[in-house]
C-alpha positions as CSV (number, residue, x, y, z in Angstrom):
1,X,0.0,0.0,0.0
2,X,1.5,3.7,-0.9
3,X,1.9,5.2,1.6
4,X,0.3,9.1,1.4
5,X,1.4,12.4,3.2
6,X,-0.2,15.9,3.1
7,X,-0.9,19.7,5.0
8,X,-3.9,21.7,5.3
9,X,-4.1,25.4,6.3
10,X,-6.5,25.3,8.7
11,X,-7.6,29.0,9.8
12,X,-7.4,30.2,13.8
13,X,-10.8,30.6,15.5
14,X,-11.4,32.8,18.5
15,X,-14.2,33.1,21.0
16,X,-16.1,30.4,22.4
17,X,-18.9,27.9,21.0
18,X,-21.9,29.4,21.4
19,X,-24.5,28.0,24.3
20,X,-26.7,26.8,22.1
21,X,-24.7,24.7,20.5
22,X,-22.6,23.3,23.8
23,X,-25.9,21.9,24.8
24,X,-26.6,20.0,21.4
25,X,-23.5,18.7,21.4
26,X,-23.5,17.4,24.9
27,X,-26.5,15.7,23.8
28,X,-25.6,14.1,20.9
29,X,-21.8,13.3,21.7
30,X,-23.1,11.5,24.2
31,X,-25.8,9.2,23.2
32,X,-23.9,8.2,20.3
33,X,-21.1,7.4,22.8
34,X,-23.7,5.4,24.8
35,X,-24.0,3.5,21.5
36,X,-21.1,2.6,20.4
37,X,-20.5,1.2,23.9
38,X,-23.7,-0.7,24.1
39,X,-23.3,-1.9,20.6
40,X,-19.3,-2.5,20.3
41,X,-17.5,-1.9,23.8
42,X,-15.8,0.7,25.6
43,X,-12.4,-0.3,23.5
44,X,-13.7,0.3,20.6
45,X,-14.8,3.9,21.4
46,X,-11.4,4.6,22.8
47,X,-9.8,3.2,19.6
48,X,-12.7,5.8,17.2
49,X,-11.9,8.6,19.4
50,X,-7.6,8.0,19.0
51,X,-8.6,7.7,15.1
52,X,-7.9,11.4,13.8
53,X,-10.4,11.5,10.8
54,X,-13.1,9.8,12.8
55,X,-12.6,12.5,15.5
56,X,-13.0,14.8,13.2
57,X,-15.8,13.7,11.4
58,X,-17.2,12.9,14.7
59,X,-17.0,16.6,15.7
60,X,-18.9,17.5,12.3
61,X,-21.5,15.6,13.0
62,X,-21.9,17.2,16.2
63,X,-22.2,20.7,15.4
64,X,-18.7,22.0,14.5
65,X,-17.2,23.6,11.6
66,X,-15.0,20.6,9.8
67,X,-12.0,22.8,10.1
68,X,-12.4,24.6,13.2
69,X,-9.1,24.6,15.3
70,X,-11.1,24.6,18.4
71,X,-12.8,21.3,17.6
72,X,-10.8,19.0,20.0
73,X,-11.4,21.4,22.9
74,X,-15.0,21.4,22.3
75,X,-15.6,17.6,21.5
76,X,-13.5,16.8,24.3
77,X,-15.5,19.1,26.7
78,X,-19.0,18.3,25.4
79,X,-18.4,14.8,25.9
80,X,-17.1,15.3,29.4
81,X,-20.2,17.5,30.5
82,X,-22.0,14.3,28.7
83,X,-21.1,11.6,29.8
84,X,-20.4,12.3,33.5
């Protein structure tokens, strides 16, 4: 398999995620966390959310911009608020 290598420009956002939005996606991140566990394990969750593109994709689907640069922040803290 070749092997493939690349960059993207991906621009700076400031400010924060609006409250509206937080709240969806502390909603959705986490029942579709609750799935994945019920359906395929806890290990396999761990092993989506260490896969870059799914993270990425994951955070799409929850309400962020595709190339936002705070997506990890806000994934990360959605899911905490979440699923706690």
């Amino acid at each position: 398999m070749a092997r493939r290598a690349g960059s993207a420009d991906l621009p700076l956002h400031g400010g924060r995620v609006p409250p509206w939005l937080g709240e969806r996606m502390t909603r959705l991140g986490a029942v579709i966390c609750q799935a994945i566990v019920h359906h395929y394990g806890r290990d396999e969750l761990l092993r989506r959310l260490a896969h870059p593109f799914w993270f990425q994709s994951f955070g799409s689907v929850m309400g962020m911009d595709w190339h936002s640069s705070g997506i990890t922040t806000s994934v990360l803290g959605a899911l905490k608020r979440g699923l706690t």
